[in-house]
NUKOL-636904 format. One record per residue (C-alpha): chain; residue number from 1; residue in one letter; x, y, z. Coordinates in steps of 0.1 Angstrom, whole numbers, plus 5000, padded with zeros to 4 digits. Layout:
% NUKOL-636904
(A NUM A (X Y Z));
...
***
This chain:
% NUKOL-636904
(A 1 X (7627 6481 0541));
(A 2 X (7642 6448 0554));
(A 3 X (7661 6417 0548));
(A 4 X (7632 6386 0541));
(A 5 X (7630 6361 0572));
(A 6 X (7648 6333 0563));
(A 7 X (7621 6305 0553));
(A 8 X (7621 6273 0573));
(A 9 X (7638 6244 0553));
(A 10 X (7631 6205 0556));
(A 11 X (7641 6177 0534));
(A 12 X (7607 6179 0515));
(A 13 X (7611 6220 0507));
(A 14 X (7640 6232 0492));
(A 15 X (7652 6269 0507));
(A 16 X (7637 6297 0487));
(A 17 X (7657 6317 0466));
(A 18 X (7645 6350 0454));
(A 19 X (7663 6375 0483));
(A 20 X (7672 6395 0450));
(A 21 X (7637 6396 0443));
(A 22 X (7627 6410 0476));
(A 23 X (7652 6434 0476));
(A 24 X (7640 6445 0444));
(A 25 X (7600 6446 0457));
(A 26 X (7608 6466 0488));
(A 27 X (7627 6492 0471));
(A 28 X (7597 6494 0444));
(A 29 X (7576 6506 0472));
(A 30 X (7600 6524 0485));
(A 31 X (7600 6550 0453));
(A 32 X (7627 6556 0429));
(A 33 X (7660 6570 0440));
(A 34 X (7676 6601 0422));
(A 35 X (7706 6585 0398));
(A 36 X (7726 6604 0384));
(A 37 X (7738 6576 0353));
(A 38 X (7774 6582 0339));
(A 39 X (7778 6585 0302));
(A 40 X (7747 6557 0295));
(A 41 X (7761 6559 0258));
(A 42 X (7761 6521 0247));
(A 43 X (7730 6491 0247));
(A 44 X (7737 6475 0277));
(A 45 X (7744 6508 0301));
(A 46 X (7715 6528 0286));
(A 47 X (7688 6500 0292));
(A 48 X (7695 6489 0327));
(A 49 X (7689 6526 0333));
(A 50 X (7653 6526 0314));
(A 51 X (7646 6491 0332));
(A 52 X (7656 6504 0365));
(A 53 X (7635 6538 0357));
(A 54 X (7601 6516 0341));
(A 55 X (7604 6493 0373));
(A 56 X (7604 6525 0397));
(A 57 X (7635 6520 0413));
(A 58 X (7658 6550 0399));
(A 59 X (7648 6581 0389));
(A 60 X (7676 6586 0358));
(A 61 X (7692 6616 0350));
(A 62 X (7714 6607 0321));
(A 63 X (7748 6625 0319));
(A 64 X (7768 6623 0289));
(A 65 X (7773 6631 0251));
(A 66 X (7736 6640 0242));
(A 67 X (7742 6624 0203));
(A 68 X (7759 6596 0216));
(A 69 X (7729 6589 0245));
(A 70 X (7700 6596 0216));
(A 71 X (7718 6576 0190));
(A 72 X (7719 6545 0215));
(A 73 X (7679 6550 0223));
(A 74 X (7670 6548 0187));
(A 75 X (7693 6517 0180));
(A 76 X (7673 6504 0209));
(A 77 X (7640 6520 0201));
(A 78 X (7636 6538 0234));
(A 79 X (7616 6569 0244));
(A 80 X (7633 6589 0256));
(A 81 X (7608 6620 0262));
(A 82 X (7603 6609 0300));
(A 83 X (7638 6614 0309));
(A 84 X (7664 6639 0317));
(A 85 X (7701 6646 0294));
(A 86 X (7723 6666 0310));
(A 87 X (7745 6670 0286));
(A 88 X (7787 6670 0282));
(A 89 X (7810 6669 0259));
(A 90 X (7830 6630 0269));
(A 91 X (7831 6606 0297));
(A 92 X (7852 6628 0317));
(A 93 X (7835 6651 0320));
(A 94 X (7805 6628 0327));
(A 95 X (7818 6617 0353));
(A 96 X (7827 6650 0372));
(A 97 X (7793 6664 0362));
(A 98 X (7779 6633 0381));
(A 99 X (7796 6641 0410));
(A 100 X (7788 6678 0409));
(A 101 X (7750 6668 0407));
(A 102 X (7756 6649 0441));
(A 103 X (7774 6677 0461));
(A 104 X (7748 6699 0449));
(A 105 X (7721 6671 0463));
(A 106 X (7705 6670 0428));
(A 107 X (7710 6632 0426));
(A 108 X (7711 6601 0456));
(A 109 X (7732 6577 0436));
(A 110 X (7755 6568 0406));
(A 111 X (7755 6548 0383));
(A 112 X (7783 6534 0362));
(A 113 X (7775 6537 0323));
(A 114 X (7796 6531 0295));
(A 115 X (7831 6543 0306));
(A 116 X (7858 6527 0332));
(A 117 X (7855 6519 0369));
(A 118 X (7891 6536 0370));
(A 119 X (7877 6572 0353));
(A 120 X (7844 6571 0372));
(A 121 X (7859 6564 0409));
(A 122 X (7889 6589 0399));
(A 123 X (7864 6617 0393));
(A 124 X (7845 6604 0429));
(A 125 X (7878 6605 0446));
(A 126 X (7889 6638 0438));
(A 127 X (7905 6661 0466));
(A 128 X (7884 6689 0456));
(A 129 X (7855 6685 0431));
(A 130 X (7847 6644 0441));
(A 131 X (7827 6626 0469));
(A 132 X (7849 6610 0487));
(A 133 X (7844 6604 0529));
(A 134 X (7871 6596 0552));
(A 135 X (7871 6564 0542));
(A 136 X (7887 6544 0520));
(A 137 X (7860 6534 0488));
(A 138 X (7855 6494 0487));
(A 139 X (7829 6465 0468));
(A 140 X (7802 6447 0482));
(A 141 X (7788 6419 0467));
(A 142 X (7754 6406 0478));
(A 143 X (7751 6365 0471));
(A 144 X (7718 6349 0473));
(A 145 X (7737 6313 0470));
(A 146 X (7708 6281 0469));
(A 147 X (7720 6263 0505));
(A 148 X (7727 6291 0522));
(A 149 X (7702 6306 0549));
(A 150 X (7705 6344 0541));
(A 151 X (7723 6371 0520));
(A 152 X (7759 6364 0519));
(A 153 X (7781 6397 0515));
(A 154 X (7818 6396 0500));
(A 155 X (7843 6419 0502));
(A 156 X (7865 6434 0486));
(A 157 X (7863 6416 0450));
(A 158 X (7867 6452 0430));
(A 159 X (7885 6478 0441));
(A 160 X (7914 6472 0466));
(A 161 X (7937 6454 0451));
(A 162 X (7959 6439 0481));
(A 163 X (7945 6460 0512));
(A 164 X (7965 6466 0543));
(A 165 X (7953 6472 0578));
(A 166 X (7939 6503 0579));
(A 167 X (7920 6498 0543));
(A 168 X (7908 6465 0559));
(A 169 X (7894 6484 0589));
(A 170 X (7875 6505 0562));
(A 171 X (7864 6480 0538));
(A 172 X (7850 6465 0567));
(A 173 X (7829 6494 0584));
(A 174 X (7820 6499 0553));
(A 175 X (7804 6467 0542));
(A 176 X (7793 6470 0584));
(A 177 X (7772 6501 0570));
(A 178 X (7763 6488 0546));
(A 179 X (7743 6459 0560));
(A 180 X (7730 6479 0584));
(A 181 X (7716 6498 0556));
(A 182 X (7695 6466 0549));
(A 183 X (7680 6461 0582));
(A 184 X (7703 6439 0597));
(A 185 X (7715 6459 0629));
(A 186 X (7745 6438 0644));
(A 187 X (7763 6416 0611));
(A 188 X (7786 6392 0619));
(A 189 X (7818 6394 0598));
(A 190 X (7839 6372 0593));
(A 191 X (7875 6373 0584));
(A 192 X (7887 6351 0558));
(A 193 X (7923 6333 0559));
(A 194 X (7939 6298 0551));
(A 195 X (7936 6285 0585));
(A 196 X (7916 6294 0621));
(A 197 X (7950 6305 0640));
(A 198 X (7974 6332 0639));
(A 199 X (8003 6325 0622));
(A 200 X (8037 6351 0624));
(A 201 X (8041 6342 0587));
(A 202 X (8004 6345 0571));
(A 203 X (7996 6382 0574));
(A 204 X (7959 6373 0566));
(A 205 X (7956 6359 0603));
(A 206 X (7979 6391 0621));
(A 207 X (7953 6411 0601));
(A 208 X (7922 6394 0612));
(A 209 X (7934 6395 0648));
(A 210 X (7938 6429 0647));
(A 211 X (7909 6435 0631));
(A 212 X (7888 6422 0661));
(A 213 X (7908 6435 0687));
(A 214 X (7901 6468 0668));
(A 215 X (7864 6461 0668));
(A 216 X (7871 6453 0708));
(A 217 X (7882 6491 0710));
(A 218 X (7852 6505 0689));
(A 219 X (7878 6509 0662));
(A 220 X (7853 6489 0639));
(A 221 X (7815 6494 0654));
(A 222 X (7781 6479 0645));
(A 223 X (7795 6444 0638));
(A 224 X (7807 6414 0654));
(A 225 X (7838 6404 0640));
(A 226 X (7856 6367 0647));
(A 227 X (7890 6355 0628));
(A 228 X (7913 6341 0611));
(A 229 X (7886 6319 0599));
(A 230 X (7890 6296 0568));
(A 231 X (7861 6292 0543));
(A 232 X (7847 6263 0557));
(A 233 X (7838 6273 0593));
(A 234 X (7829 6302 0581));
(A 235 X (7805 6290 0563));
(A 236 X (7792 6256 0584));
(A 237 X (7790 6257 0622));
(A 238 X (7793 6220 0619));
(A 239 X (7828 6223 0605));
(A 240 X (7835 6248 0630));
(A 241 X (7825 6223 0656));
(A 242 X (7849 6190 0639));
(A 243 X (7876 6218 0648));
(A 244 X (7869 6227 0682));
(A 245 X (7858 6265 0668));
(A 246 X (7836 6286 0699));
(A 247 X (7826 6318 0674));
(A 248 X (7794 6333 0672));
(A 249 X (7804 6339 0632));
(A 250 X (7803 6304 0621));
(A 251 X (7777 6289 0604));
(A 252 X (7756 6325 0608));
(A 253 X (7780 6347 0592));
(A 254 X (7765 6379 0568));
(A 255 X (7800 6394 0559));
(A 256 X (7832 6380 0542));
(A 257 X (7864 6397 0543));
(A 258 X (7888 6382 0522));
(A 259 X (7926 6389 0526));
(A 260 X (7926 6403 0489));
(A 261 X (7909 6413 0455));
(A 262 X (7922 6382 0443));
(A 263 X (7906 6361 0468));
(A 264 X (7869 6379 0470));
(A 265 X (7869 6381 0432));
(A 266 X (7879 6340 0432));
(A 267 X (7853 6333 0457));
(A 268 X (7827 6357 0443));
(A 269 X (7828 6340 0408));
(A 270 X (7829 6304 0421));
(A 271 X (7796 6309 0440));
(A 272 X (7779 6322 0408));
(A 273 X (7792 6295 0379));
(A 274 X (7795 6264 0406));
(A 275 X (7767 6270 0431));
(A 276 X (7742 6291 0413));
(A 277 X (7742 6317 0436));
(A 278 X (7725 6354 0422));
(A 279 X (7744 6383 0426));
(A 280 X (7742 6424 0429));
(A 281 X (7770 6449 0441));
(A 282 X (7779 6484 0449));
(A 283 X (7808 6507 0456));
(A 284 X (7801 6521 0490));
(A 285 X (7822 6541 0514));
(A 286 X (7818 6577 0491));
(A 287 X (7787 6601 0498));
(A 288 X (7764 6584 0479));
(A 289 X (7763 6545 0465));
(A 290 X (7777 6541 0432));
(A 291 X (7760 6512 0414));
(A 292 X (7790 6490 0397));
(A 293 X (7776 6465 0371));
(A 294 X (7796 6449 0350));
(A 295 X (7792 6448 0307));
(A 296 X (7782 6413 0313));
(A 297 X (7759 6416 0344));
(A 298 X (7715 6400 0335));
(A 299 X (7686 6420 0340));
(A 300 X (7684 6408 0382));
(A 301 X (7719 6416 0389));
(A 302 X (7716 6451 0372));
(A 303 X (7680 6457 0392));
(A 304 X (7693 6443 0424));
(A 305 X (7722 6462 0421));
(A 306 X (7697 6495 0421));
(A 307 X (7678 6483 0446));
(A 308 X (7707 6483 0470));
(A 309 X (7710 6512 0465));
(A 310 X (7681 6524 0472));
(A 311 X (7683 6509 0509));
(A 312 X (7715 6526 0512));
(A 313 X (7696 6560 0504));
(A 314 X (7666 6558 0523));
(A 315 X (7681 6547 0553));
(A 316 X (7705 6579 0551));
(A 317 X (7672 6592 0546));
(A 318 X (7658 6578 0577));
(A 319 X (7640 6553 0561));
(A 320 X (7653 6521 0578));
***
């Protein structure tokens, strides 16, 4: 399993846009992952389970109110004889018989149904009966934006709200990992801020430059890590360039860190309604990947979203 080579561009072909797609293929013939699917109780939660199952990329077990899951399949007309209920009596408990299937390595993955982020990731998080790592838990999203050259990875646009240093240094091994996970051996992140120098009174930039000297003492591994960097040279070596930027980040970068939810969330969503860009995402840093999609998310997103997963798993797995 891989990232697609970048296709060559020219003025007469437009660049290619289906990584999604390829993520979605490769994982396919990879073989379905184990997903343990939290409370699937509603239309939208309970189908991008059965897509993700009829497409082979998870292999559902559905946890949650057995009425409520039943009653949903015949609203939708779905079969449900191929699949596994464990059953339970509300969300809550959904959620920490989820987590109890993945201690007891009786499922590879979650997957978010029909209850709150907040009740799901308090039931991964707990001291005693959750899945929690050292780590701190953070988002990745994975952009396939039009005119850029390659998947574009934001982070954190979900679940740490205004991150200091040390939540920084995790969000970005994590999203480090998580790459990795993808075939991509050496990422280059880089670290968002208003402007390209440090600055006493922007603690974006004092973070970023810590940040990389941490990743100069194999605080951070696996990455190569350049900022404060703003958007734009970021993004374009050529505007790098105009400012008299030497990084090996600009223009190439896999990974942004934004200084806040706020920020990723802002970026995230501009790429997708003002560039067109398609869009997955997982929480990662826990024992397993928890697959995040939102009420709103389409059919790609939702399978994308799986097949992410799925890297994440079989390169654990010694797949990669």
């Amino acid at each position: 399993m891989s990232i697609k080579p970048a296709s060559p561009v020219t003025s007469e072909t437009p660049p290619v846009h289906d990584q999604l797609e390829f993520f979605i293929e490769q994982a396919r013939l990879a073989g379905p992952i184990r997903t343990a699917v939290v409370h699937p109780v509603d239309h939208n939660s309970l189908l991008g389970a059965i897509e993700a199952a009829e497409q082979g990329l998870i292999e559902p077990l559905l946890v949650g109110p057995e009425h409520k899951i039943r009653a949903a399949a015949e609203a939708e007309g779905i079969d449900l004889t191929p699949y596994r209920i464990i059953a339970t009596e509300h969300s809550h408990q959904a959620a920490e018989c989820a987590c109890d299937l993945v201690r007891e390595a009786k499922a590879d993955a979650l997957m978010k149904g029909s209850l709150g982020t907040s009740e799901l990731l308090s039931a991964v998080v707990h001291k005693t009966k959750g899945i929690r790592t050292e780590r701190r838990l953070s988002h990745v999203f994975v952009f396939d934006v039009p005119n850029y050259h390659k998947p574009l990875v934001i982070t954190d646009a979900a679940i740490n709200v205004t991150p200091d240093l040390s939540v920084k240094r995790d969000i970005v091994q994590n999203a480090i990992d998580f790459c990795q996970s993808l075939g991509n051996r050496a990422p280059k992140v880089a670290i968002l801020a208003a402007v390209e120098k440090v600055k006493p009174t922007m603690q974006s930039t004092l973070d970023a430059a810590a940040l990389c000297k941490m990743a100069d003492r194999e605080q951070i591994t696996g990455g190569i890590l350049d900022g404060p960097l703003a958007f734009d040279n970021a993004i374009s070596l050529q505007a790098a360039i105009d400012k008299h930027i030497n990084s090996p980040v600009s223009g190439d970068a896999d990974i942004l860190l934004a200084p806040d939810l706020e920020a990723a969330n802002m970026i995230a969503k501009q790429l997708i309604y003002l560039a067109d860009a398609k869009s997955a995402g997982l929480a990662v840093g826990a024992k397993v990947p928890i697959i995040l999609t939102s009420r709103a998310e389409g059919t790609l997103g939702r399978l994308a979203s799986c097949a992410l997963a799925s890297y994440m798993v079989k390169h654990a797995q010694g797949g990669n």
